[in-house]
N, CA, C and O atoms as CSV, one atom per row, in Angstrom:
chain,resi,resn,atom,element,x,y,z
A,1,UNK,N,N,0.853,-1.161,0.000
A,1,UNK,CA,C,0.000,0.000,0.000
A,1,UNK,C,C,0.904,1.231,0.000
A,1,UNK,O,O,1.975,1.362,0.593
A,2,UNK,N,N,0.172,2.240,-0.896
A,2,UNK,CA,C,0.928,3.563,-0.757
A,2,UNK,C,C,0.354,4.945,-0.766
A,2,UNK,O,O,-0.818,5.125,-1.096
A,3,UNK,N,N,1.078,5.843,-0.443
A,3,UNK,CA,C,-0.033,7.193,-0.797
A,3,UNK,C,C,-0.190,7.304,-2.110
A,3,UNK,O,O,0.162,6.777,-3.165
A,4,UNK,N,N,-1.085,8.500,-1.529
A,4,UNK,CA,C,-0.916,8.874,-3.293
A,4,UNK,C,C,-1.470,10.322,-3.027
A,4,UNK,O,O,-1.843,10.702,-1.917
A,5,UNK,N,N,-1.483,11.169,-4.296
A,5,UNK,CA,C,-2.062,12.371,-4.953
A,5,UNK,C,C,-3.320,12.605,-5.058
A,5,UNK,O,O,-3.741,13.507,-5.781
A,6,UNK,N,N,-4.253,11.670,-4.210
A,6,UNK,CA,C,-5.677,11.880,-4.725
A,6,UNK,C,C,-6.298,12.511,-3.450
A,6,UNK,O,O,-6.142,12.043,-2.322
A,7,UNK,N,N,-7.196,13.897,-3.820
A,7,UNK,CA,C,-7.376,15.018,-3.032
A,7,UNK,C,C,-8.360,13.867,-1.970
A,7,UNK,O,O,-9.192,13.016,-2.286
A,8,UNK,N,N,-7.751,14.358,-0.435
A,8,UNK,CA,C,-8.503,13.766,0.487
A,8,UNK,C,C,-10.280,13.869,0.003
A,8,UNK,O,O,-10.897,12.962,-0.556
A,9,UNK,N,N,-10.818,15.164,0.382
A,9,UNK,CA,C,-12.111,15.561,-0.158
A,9,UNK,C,C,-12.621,14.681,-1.528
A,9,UNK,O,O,-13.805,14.348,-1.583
A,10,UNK,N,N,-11.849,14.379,-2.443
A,10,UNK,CA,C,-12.682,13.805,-3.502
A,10,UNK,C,C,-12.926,12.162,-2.828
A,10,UNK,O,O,-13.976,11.558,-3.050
A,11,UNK,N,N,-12.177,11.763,-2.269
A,11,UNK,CA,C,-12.085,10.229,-1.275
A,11,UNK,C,C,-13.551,10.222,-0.080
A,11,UNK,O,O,-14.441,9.416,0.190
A,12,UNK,N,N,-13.191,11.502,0.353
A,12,UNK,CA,C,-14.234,11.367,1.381
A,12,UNK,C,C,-15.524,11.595,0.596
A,12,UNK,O,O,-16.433,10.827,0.911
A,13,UNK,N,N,-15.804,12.508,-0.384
A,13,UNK,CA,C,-17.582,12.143,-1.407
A,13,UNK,C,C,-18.155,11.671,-1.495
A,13,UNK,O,O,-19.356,11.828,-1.709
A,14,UNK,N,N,-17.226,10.443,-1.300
A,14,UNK,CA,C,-17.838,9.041,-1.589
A,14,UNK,C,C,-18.482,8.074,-0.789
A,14,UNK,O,O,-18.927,6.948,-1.011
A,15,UNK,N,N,-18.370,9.326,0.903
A,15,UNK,CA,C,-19.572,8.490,1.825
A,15,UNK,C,C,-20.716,9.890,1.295
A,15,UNK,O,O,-20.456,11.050,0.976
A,16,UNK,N,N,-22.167,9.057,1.397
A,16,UNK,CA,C,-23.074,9.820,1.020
A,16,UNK,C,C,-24.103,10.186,1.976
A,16,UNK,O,O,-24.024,9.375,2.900
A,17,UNK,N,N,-25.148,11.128,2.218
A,17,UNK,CA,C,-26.009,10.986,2.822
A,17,UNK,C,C,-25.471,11.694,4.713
A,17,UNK,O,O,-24.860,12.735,4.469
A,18,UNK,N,N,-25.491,11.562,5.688
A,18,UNK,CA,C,-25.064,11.715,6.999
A,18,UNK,C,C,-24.222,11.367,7.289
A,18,UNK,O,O,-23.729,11.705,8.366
A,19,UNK,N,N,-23.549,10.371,6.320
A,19,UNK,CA,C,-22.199,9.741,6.618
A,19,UNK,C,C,-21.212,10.589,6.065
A,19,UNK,O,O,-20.085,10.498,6.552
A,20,UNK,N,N,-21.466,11.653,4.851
A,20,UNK,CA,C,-20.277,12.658,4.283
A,20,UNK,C,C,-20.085,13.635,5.602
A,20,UNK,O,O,-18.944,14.081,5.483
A,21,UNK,N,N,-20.599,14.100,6.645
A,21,UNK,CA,C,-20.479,15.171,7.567
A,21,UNK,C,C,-20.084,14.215,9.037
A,21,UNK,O,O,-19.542,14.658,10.049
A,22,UNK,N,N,-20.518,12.864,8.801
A,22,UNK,CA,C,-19.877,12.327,10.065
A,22,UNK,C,C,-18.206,11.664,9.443
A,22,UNK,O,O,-17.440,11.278,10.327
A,23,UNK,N,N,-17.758,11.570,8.075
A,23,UNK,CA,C,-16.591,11.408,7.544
A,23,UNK,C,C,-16.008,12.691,7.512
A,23,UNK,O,O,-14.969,12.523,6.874
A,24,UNK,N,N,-16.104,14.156,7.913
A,24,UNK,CA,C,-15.740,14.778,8.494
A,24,UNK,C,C,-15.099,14.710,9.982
A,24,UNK,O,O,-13.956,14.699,10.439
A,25,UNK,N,N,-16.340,14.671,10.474
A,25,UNK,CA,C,-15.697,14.593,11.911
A,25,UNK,C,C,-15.183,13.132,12.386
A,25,UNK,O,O,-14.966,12.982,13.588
A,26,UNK,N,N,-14.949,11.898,11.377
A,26,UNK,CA,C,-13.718,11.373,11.615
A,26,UNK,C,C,-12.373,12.047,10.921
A,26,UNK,O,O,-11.198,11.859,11.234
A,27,UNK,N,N,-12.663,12.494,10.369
A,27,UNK,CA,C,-11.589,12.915,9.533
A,27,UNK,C,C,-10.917,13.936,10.954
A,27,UNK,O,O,-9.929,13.607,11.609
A,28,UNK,N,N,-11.511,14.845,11.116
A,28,UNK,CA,C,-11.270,15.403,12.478
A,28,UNK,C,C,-10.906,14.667,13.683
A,28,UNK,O,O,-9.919,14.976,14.350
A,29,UNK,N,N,-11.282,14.199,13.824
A,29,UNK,CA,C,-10.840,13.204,15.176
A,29,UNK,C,C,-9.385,12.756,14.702
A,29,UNK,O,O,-8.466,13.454,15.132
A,30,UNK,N,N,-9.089,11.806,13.970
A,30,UNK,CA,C,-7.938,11.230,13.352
A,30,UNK,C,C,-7.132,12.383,13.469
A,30,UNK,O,O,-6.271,12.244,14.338
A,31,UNK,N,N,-7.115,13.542,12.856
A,31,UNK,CA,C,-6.163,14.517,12.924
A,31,UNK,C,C,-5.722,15.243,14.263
A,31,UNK,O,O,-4.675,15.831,14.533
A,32,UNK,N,N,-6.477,15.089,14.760
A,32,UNK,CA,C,-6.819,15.696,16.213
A,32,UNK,C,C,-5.886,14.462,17.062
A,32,UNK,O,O,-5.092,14.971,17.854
A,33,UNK,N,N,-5.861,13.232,17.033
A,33,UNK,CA,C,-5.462,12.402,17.778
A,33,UNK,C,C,-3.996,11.862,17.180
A,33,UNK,O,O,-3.262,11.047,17.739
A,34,UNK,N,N,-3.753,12.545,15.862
A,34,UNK,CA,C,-2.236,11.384,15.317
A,34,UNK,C,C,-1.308,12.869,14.979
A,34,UNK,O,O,-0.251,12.899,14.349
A,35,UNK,N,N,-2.016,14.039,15.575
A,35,UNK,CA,C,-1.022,15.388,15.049
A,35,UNK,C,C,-0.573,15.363,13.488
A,35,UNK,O,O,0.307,16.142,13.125
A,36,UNK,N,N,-1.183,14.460,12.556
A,36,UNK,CA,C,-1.124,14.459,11.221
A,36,UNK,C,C,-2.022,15.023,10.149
A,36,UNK,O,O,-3.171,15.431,10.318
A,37,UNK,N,N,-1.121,14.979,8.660
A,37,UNK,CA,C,-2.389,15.615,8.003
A,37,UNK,C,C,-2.980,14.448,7.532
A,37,UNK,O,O,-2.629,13.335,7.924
A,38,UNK,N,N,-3.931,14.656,6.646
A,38,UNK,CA,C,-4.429,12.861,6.197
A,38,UNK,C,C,-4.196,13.493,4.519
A,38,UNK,O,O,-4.296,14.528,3.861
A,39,UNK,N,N,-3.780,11.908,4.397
A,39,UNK,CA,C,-3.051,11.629,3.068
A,39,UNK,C,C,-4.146,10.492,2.261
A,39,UNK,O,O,-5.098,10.039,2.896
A,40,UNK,N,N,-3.882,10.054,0.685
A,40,UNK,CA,C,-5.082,9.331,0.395
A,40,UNK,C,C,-4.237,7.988,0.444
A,40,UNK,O,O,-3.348,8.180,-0.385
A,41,UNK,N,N,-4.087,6.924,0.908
A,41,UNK,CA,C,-3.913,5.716,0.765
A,41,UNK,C,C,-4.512,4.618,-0.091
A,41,UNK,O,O,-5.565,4.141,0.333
A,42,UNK,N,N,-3.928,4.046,-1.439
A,42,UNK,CA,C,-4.113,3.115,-2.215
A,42,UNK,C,C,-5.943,3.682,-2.645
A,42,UNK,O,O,-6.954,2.996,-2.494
A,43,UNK,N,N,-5.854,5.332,-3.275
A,43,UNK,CA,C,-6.723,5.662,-3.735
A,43,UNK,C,C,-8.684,5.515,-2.864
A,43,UNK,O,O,-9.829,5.843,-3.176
A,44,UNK,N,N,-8.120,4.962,-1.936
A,44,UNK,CA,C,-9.387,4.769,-0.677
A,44,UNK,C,C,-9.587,4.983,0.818
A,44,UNK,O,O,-10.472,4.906,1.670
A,45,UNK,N,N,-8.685,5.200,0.727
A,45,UNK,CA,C,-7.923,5.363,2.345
A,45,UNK,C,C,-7.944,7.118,3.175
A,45,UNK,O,O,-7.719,7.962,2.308
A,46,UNK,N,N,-8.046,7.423,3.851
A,46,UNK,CA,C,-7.488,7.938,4.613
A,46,UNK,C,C,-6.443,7.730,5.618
A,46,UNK,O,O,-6.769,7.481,6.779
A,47,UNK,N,N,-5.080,7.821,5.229
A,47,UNK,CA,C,-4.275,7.378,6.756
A,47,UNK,C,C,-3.919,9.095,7.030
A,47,UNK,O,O,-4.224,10.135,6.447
A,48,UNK,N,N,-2.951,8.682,8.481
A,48,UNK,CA,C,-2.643,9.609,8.902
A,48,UNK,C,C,-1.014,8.992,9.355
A,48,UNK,O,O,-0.712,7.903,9.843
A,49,UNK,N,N,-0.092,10.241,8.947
A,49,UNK,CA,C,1.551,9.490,9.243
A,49,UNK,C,C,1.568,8.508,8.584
A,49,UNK,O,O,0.652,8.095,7.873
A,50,UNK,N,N,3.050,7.835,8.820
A,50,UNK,CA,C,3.386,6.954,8.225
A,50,UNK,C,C,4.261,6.062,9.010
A,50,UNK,O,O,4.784,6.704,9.921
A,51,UNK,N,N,4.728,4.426,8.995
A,51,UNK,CA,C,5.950,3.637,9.135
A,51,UNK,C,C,5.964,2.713,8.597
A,51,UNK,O,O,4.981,2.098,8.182
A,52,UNK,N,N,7.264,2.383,8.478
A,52,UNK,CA,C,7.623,0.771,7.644
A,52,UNK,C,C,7.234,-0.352,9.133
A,52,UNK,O,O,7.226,-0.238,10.359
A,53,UNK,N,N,7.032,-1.110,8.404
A,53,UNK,CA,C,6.814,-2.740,9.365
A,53,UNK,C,C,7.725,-3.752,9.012
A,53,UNK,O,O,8.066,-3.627,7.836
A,54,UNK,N,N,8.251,-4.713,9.586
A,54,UNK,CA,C,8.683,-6.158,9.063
A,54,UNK,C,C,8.367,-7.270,9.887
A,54,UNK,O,O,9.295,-7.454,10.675
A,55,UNK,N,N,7.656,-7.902,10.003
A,55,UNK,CA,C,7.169,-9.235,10.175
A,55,UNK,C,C,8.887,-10.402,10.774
A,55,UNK,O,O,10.109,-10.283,10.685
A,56,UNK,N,N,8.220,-11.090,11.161
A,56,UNK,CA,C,9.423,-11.896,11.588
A,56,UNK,C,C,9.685,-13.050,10.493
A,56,UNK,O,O,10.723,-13.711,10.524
A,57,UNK,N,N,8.508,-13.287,9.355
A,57,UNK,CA,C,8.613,-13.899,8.371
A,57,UNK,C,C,9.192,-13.111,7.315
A,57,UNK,O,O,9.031,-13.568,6.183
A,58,UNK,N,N,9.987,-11.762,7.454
A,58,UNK,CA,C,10.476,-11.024,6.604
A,58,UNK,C,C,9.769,-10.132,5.764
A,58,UNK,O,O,10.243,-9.189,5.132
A,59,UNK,N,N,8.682,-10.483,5.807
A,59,UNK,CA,C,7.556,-9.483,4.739
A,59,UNK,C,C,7.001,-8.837,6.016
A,59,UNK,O,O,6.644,-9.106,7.164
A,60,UNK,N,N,7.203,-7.364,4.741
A,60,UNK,CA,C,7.361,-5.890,5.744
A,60,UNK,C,C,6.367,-5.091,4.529
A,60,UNK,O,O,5.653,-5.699,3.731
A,61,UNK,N,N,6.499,-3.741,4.597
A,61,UNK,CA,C,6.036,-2.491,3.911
A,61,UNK,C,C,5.752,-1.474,4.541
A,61,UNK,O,O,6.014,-1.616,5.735
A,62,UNK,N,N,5.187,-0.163,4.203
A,62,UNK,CA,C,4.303,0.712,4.318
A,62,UNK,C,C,3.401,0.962,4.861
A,62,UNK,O,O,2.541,0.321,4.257
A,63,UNK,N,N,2.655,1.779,6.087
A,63,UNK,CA,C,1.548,1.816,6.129
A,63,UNK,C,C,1.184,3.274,6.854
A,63,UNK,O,O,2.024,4.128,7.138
A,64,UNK,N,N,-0.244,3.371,7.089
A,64,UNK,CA,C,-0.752,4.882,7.834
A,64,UNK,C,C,0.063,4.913,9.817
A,64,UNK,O,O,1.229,4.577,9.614
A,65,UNK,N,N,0.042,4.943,10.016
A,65,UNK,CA,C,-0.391,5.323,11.991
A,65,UNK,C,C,-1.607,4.886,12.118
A,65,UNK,O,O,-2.055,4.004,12.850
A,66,UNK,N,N,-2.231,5.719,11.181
A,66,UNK,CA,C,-3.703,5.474,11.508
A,66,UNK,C,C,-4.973,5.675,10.586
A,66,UNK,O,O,-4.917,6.761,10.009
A,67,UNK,N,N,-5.970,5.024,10.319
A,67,UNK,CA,C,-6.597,4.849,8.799
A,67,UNK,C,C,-7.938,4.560,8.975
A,67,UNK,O,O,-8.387,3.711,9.745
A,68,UNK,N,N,-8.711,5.460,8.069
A,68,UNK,CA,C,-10.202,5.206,7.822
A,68,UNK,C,C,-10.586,4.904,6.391
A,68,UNK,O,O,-9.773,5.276,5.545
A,69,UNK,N,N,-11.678,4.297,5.974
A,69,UNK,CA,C,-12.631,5.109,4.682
A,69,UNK,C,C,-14.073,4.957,4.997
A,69,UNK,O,O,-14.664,4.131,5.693
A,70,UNK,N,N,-14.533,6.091,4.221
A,70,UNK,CA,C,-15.976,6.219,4.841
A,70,UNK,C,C,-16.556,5.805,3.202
A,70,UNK,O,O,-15.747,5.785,2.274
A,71,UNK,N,N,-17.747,5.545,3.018
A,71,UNK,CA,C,-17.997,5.026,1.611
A,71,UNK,C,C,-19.263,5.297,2.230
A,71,UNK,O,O,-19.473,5.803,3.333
A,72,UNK,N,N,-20.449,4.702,0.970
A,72,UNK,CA,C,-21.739,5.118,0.852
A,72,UNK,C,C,-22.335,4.251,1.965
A,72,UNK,O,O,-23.068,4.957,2.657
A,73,UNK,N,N,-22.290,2.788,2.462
A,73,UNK,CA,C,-22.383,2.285,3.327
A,73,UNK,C,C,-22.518,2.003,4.888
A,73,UNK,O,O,-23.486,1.709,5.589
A,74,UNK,N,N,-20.781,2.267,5.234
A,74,UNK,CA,C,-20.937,2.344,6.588
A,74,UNK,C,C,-18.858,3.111,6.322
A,74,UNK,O,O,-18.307,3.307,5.239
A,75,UNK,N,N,-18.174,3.377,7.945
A,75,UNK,CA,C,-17.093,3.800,8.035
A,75,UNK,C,C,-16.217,2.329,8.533
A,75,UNK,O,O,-16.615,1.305,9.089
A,76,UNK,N,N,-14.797,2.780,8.028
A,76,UNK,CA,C,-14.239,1.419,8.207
A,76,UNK,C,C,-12.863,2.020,8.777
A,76,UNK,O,O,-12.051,2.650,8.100
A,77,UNK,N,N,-12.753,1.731,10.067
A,77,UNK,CA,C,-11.652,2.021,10.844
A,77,UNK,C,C,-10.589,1.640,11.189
A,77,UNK,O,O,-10.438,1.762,12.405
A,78,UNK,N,N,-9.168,0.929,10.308
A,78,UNK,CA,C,-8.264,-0.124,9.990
A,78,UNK,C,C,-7.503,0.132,11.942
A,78,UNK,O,O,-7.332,1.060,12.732
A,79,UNK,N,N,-7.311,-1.140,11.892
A,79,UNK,CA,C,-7.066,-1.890,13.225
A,79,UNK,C,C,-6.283,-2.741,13.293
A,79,UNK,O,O,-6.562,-3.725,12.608
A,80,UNK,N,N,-5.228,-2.796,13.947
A,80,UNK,CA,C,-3.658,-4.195,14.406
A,80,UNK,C,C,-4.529,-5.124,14.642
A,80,UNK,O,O,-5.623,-5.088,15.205
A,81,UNK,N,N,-3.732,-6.250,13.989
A,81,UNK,CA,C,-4.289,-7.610,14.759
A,81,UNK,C,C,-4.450,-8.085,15.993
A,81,UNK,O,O,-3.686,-7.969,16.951
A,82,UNK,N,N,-5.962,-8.878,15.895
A,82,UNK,CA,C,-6.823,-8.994,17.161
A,82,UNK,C,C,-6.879,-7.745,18.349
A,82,UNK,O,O,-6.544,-7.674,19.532
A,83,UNK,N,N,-7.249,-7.177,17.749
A,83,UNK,CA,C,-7.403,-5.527,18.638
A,83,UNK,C,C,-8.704,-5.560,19.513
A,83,UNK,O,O,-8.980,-4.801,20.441
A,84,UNK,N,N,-9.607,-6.834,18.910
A,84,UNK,CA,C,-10.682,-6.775,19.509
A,84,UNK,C,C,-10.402,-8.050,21.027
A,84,UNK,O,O,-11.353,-8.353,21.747
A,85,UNK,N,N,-9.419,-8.451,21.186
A,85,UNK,CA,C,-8.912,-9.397,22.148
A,85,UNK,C,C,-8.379,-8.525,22.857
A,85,UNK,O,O,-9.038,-8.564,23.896
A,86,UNK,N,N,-7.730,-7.881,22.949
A,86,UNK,CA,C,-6.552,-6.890,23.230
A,86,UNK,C,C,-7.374,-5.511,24.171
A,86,UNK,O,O,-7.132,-5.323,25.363
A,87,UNK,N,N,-8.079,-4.890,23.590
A,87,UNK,CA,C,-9.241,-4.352,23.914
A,87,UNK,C,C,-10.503,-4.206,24.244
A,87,UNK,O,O,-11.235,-3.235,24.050
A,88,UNK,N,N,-10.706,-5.124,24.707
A,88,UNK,CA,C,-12.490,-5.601,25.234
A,88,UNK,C,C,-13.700,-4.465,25.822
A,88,UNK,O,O,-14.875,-4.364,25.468
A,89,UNK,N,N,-13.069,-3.813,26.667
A,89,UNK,CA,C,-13.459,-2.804,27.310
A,89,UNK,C,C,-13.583,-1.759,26.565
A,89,UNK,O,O,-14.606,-1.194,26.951
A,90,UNK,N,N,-13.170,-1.250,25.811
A,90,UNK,CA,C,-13.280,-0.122,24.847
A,90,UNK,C,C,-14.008,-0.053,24.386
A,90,UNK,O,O,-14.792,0.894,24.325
A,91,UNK,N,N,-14.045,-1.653,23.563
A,91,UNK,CA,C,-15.069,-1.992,22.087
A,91,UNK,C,C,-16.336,-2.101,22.935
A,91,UNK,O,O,-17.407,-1.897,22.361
A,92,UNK,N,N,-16.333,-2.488,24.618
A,92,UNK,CA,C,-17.992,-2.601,25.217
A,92,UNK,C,C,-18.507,-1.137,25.061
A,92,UNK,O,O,-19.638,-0.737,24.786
A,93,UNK,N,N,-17.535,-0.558,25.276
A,93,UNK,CA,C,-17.984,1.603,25.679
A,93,UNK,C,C,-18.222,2.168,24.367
A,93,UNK,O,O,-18.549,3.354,24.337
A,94,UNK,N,N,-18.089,1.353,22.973
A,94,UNK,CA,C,-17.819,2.143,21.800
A,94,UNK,C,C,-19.353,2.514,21.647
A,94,UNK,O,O,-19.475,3.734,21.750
A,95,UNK,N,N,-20.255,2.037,21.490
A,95,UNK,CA,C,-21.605,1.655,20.769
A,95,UNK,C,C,-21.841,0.796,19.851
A,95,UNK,O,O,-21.136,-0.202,19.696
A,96,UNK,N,N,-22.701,1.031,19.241
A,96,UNK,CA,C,-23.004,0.248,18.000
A,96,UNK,C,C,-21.754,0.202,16.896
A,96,UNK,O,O,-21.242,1.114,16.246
A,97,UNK,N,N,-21.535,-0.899,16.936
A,97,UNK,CA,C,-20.392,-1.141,15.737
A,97,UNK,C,C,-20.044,-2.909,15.584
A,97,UNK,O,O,-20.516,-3.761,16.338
A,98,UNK,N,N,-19.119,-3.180,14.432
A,98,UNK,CA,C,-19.153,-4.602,14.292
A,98,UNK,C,C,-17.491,-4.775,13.787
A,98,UNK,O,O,-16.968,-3.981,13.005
A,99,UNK,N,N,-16.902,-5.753,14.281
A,99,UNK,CA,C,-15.926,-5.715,13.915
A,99,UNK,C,C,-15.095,-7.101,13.126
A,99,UNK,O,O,-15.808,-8.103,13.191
A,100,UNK,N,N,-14.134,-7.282,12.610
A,100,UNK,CA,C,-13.681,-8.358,11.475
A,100,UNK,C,C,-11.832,-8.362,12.874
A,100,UNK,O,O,-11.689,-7.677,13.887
A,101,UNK,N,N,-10.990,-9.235,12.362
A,101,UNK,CA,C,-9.697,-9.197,12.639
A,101,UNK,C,C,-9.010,-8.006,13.160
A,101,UNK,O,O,-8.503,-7.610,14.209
A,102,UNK,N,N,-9.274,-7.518,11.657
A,102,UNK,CA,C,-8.218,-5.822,11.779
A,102,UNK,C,C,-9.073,-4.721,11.271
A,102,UNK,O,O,-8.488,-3.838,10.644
A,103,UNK,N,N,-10.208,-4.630,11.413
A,103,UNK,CA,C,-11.164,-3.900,11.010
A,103,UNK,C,C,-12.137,-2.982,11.818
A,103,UNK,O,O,-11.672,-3.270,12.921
A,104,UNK,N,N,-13.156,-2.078,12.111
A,104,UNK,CA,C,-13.746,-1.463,13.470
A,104,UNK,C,C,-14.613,-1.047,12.016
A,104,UNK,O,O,-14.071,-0.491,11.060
A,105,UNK,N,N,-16.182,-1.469,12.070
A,105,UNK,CA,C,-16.606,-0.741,11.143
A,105,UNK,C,C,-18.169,-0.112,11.813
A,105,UNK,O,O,-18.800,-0.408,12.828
A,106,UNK,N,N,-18.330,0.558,11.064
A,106,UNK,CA,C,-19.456,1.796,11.928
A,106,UNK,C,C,-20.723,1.947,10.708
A,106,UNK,O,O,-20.346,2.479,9.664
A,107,UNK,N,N,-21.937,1.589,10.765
A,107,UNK,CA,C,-23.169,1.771,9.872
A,107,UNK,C,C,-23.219,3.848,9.693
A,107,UNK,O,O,-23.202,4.642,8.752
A,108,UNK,N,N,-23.280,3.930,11.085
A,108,UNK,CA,C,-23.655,5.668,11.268
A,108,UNK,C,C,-22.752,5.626,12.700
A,108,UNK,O,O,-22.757,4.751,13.565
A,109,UNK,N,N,-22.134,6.628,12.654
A,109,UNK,CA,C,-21.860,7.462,14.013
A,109,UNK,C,C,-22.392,7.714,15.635
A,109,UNK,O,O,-21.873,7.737,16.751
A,110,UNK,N,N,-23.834,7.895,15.009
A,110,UNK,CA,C,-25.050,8.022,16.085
A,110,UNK,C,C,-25.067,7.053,17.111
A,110,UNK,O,O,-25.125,5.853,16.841
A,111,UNK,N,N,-25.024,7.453,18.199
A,111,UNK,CA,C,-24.771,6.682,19.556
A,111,UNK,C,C,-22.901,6.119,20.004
A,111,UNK,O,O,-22.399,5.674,21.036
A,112,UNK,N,N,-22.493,6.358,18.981
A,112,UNK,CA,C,-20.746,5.812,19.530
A,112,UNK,C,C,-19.947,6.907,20.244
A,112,UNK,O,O,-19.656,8.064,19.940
A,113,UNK,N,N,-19.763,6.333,21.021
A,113,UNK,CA,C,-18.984,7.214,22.498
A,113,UNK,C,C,-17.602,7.459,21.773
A,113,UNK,O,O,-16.749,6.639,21.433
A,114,UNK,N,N,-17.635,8.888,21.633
A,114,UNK,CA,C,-16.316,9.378,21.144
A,114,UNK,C,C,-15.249,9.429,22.029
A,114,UNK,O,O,-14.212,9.261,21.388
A,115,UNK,N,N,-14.952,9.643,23.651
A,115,UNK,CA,C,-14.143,9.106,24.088
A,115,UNK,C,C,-13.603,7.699,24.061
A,115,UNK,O,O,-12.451,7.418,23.728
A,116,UNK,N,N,-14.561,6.803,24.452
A,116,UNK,CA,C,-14.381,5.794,23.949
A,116,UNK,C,C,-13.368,5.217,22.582
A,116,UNK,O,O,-12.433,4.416,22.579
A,117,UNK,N,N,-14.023,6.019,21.449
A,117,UNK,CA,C,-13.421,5.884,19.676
A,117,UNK,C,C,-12.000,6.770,20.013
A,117,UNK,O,O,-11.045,6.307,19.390
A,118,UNK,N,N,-11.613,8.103,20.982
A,118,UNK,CA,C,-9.975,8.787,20.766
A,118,UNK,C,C,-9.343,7.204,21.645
A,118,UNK,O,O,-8.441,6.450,21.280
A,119,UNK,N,N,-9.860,7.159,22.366
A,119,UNK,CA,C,-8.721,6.236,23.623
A,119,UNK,C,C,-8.530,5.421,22.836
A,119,UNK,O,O,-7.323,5.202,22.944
A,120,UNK,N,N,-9.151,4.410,21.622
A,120,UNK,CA,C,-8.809,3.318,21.243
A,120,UNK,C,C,-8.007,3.500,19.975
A,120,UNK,O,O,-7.216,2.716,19.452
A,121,UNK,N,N,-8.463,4.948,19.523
A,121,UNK,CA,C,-7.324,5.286,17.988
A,121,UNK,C,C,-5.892,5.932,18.987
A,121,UNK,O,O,-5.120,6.473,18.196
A,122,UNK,N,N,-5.585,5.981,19.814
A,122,UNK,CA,C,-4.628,6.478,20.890
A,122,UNK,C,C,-3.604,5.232,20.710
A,122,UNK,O,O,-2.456,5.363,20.284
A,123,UNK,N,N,-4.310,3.767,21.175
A,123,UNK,CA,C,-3.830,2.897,21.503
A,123,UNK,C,C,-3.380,2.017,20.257
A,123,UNK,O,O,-2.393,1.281,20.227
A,124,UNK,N,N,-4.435,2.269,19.081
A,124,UNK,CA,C,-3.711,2.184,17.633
A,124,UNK,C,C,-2.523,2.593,17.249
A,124,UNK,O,O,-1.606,1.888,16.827
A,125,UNK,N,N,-2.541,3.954,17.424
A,125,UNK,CA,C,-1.448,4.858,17.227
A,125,UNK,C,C,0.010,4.405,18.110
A,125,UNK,O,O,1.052,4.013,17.587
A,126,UNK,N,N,-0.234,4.572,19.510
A,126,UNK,CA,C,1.271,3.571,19.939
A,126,UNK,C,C,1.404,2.491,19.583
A,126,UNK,O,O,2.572,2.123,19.457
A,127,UNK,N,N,0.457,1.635,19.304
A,127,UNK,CA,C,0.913,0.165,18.541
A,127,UNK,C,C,1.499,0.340,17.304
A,127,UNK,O,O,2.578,-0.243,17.196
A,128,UNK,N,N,1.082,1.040,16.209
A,128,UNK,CA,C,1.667,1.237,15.165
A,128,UNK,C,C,3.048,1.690,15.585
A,128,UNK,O,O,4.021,0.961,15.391
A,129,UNK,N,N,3.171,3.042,16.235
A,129,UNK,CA,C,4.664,3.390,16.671
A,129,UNK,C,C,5.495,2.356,17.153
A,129,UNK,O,O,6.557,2.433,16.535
A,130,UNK,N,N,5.517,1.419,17.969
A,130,UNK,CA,C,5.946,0.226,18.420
A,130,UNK,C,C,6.523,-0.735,17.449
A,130,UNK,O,O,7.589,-1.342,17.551
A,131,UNK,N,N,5.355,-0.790,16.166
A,131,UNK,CA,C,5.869,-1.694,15.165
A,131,UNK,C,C,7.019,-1.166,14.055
A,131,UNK,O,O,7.681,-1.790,13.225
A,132,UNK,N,N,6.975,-0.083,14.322
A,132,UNK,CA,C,7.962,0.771,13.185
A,132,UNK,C,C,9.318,0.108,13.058
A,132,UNK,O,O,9.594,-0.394,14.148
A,133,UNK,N,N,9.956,-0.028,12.462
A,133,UNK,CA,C,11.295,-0.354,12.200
A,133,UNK,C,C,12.393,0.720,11.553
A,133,UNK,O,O,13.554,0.367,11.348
C-alpha cells in the first residue's frame, strides 16, 4: 500500500447521505489524535503518518499510523491484529459497531462514544509506533 495524490475531499464524497459530515468529523478526530495531516492511501484510504513494518517472516512495507474510509455504506476504521482481544473494554464503551480481525466498522456514528473511539485510535497509534522499524 501507498499514498498517493488523490485530493482527500474527492475520497471522502464518496460516503453519502449523513455519513459525508460524520466522515468529516472522523476525519477530524484522526487529525486531532495522530497530530497528522491525512493523506489518500491506495486511492481509498485515509491514513494519517506513516511507518515501515517487518514481520518476523520477513515481509514488511508501508503503512498509515492510523486509517479510515468512509464510503456510501458504513465507516471502516483499519485496526492491528486482534485488537478486539486486546481491547475488550473499549469496544464494550464504543456503541453500535461490528468488527472483522483488523477492522472497526461503523453503519452511522449516532450513539458511539467518542471518548471511547480517541482512547482506542490512541492505543492504535502507539501500537503502530511500536511496530515501526
Amino acid at each position: 500500500m501507498s499514498p498517493s495524490d488523490l485530493p482527500v475531499a474527492e475520497v471522502l464524497d464518496r460516503a453519502t447521505g449523513p455519513r459525508r459530515a460524520e466522515a468529516d468529523e472522523l476525519l477530524a478526530i484522526f487529525r486531532d489524535v495522530s497530530g497528522e495531516q491525512p493523506v489518500v492511501w491506495a486511492g481509498r484510504i485515509i491514513g494519517f503518518g506513516e511507518y515501515e513494518y517487518r514481520y518476523d517472516s520477513g515481509h514488511g512495507g508501508r503503512a498509515p499510523l492510523l486509517a479510515f474510509a468512509s464510503g456510501p455504506r458504513e465507516h471502516t476504521i483499519y485496526m492491528p491484529n486482534d485488537f478486539a482481544e486486546r481491547w475488550p473494554d473499549l469496544l464494550a464503551r464504543l456503541g453500535p459497531h461490528r468488527a472483522s480481525k483488523v477492522c472497526l466498522y461503523f453503519t452511522r456514528l449516532t450513539g458511539v462514544d467518542r471518548d471511547a473511539l480517541r482512547m482506542l485510535l490512541e492505543l492504535v497509534l502507539d501500537d503502530a509506533r511500536s511496530q515501526a522499524v
